[in-house]
N, C-alpha and C positions, 0 to 999 in steps of 0.2 A: 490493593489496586485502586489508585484516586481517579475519580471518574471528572473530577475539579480538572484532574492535570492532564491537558490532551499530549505533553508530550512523553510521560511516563505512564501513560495507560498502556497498560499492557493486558489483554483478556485470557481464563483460562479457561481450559474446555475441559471437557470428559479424557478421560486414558483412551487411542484408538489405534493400536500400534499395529504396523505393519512390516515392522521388523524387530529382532529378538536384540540383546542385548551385546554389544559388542560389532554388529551386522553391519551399523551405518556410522560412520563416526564424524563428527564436527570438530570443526575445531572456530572461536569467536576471536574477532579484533575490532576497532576499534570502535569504541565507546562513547561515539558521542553524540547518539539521540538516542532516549528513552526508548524509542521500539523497538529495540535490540531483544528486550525485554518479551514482547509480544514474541517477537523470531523466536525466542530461546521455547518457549512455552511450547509455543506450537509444534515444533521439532521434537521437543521429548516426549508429548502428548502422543507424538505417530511412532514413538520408538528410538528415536535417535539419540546416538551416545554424545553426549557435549565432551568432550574429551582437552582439550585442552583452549585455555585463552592467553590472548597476546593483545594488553594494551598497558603504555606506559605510562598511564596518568596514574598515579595509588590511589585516589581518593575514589577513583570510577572502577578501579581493578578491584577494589575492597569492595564496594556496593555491589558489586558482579557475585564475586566468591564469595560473598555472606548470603547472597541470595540460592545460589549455586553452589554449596562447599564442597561437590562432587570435582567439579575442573579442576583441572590443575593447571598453573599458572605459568608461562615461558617467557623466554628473555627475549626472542626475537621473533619478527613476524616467518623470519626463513628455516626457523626450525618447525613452524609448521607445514611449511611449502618444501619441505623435502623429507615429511615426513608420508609414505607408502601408506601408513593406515589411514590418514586423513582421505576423503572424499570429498567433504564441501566445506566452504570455508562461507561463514556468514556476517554480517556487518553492517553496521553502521555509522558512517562515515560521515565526516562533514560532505554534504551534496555531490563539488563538487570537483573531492578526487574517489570518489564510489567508482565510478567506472575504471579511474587509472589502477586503483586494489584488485578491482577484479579483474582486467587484464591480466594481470600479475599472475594471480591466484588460476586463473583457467591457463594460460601457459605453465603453469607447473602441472597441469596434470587432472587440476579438479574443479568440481563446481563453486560455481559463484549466487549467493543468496543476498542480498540485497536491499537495502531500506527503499521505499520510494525516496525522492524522485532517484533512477536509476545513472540520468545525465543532467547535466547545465546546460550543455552546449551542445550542435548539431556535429560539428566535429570529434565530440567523444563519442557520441553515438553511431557514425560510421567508423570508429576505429575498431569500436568492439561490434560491430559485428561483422570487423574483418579479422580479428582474432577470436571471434566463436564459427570460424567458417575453417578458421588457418587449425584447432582446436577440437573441434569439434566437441567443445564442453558448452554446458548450460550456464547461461544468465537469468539469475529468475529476481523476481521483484516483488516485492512485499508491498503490495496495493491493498493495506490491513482496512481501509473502509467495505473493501468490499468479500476481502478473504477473511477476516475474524469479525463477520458482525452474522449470527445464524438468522436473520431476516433476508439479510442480503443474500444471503446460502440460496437461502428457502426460495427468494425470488425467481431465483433460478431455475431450479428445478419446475415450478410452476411455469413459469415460459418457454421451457424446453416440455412440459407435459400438454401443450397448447392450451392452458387454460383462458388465457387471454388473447388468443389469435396472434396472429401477427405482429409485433413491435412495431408500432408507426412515431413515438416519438416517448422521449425523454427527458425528465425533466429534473436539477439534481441541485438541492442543496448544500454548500459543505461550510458553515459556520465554524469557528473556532476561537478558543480564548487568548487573550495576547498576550499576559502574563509577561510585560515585556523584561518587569525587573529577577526573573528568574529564565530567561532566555540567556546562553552565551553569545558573544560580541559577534560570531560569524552568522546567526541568525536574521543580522540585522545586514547585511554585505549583501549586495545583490551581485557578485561574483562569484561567490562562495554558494547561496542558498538558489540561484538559478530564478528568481521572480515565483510570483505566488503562483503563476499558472501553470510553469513547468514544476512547481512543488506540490501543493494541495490541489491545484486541475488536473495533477495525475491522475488519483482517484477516480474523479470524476470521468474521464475521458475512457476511461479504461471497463468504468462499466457502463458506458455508454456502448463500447465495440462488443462488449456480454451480452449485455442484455438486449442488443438487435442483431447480433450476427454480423454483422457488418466485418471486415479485412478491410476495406477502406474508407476512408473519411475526406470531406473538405471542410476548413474553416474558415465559415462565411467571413466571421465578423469576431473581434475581442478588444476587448480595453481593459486598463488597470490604473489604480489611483493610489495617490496617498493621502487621504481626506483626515486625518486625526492624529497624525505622528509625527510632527515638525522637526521636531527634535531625531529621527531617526533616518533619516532623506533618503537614502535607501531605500528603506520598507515600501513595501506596496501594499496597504491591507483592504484592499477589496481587488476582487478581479471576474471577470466572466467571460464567455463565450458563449458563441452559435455555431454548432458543425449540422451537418448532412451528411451519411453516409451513403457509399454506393445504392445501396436498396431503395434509397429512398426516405428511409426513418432520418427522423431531427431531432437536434437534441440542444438545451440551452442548460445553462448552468451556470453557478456563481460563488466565486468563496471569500473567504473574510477573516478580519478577523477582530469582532465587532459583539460577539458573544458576552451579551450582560452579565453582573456577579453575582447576580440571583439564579441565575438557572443554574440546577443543581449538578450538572453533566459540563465537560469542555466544548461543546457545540451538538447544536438540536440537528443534525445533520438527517436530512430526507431526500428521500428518492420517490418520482412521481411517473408512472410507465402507464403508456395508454397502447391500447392494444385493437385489433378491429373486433375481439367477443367481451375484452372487459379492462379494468382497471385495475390496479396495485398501485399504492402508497406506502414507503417502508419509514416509519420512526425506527432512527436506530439508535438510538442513546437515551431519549425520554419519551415521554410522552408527556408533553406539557401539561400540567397544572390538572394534570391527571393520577398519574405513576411516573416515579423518578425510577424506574427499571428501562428498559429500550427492549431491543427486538421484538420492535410492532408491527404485523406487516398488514395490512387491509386491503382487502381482498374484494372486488365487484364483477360479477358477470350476469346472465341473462338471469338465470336461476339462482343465484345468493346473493348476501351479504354477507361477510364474515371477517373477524376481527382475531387475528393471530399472535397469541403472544410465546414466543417461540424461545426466548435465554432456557438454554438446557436442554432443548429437545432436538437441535439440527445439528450438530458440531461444525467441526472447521476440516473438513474433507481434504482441502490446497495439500495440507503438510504431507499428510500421507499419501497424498496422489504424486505429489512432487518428487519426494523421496524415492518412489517406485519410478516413476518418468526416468530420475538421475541413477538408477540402478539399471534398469533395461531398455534406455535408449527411445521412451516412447514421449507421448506429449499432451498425456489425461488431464493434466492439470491446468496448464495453456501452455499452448506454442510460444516457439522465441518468435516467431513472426507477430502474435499477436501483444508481448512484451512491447518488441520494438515497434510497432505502431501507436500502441496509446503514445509510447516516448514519443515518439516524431511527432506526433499532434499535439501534445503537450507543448513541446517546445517551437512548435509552428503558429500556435496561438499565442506565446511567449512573444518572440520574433514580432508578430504584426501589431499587437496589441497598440491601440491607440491611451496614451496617457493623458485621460480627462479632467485631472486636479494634482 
């Protein structure tokens, strides 16, 4: 696991299965972003059978099954969509036909797991969640900055144990490297990859609606630029935003992709939460010029100071909450309403964004 490579980082956690062998089964397609990787981990870390995959590139099908020599390999995507044992079908997709696969996939019968960003467009996002209404199957979304990083975990729970009061505002890092000569050609389409805010402001947005409670949001304010990439006109490699959400909590944010070749990680990516009894800041990749390890979380209230270094002690909960949610019909993990909000604001801060350079 290259911690260099933000788009093959894939993290692994502890065994935390919550089902037995045979119980849950997956079935994987298409291959084409690295987090597929992370998805696979996670899924069989809480138990879940990878059971078979379906993509037709050899060179990514080979990297999959040497990684995985357990799957077994099919010829079409529809012999897994009409196969009964299948339950969830997961994927990484060029951006954006994610949603039209998972359309597909929840009209056969079963769930849908997902890379971020889950849409491009506001129109694919009302279609599917007029086919997880028509369905009644799951759309879930791999929002892996804040589901596989155990600081981020950990923040959670601290905020939900009121340690720091209240969330009144937010404040979110999301750096990354641009690696542009090892990126594929759709990378660079802002058709195809939906803009950096509807891509990487997923993230961001999405724990912004965690870690304050919040169900709704407005976006004040967003721009995006293309300051360093001439050659790729397309690209946008800076982008940010200002939201507010209903309670009142604020939140600003910024992503990039501007990540020097010295630092030893794919982006110093950090989270800054202010609260009305205290503070948290989460390093989750490094810790500059400190420890090249990540999951830092620090910690301020009336009574402490405290410096958390957490790789190994919080796991990744999402998988197995998730799995359990798409077996018994509940919503531990997150709601689809809270999916399809960060989407909407992602792609509403997309949509107004003003283009500065």
């Amino acid at each position: 696991m290259s911690k260099q490579d933000g788009m093959n980082y894939a993290p692994k956690g502890t065994s935390n299965k919550v089902v037995g062998p045979g119980e849950y089964n997956v079935a994987v397609t298409a291959l084409d972003h690295g987090h597929i990787y992370g998805m696979t981990n996670g899924l069989i870390e809480a138990g879940a059978t990878i059971k078979y995959l379906y993509e037709p590139n050899e060179e990514k099908r080979k990297k999959y099954l040497d990684t995985y020599p357990f799957v077994d390999a099919v010829d079409s995507l529809e012999t897994i969509l009409t196969d009964p044992s299948i339950q969830m079908v997961a994927a990484a997709a060029v951006p954006n036909v994610r949603s039209t696969i998972g359309n597909k996939v929840m009209q056969s019968g079963k769930d849908y797991f997902t890379d971020k960003t889950g849409f491009t467009t506001r129109e694919q996002l009302e279609e599917t969640k007029r086919v997880v209404t028509e369905t009644g199957k799951r759309y879930f979304i791999y929002f892996s900055e804040r589901l596989h990083v155990e600081a981020a975990v950990k923040a959670g729970e601290l905020i939900e144990a009121g340690e720091i009061g209240e969330v009144i505002q937010v404040t979110g890092f999301g750096p990354h490297r641009l690696d542009s000569d090892k990126r594929p050609d759709w990378f660079f389409e802002k058709e195809k990859y939906g803009g950096i805010l509807t891509d990487i402001g997923s993230h961001q947005i999405e724990q912004f609606l965690t870690y304050t409670g919040n169900k709704e949001a407005k976006v004040l304010h967003s721009k995006v630029a293309n300051y360093n990439n001439p050659d790729k006109p397309e690209l946008e490699d800076y982008g940010d935003a200002t939201l507010v959400g209903e309670n009142g909590a604020t939140f600003f944010f910024k992503v990039d992709w501007f990540t020097p070749d010295a630092l030893p990680t794919w982006g110093d990516g950090r989270t800054f939460i202010t609260g009305t009894k205290g503070t948290i800041e989460l390093r989750k990749y490094t810790n500059v010029a400190t420890e090249e390890t990540g999951d830092h979380l620090f910690l301020v209230t009336a009574d402490k100071v405290e410096h958390m270094s957490l790789t190994g002690q919080v796991g990744f909960p999402f998988f197995g909450q998730m799995i359990l949610d798409a077996i018994n019909g509940t919503e531990t993990a997150m709601t689809q309403d809270h999916i399809f909000k960060a989407q909407e604001l992602c792609l509403m801060a997309q949509e107004q964004a003003l283009k500065v350079h």
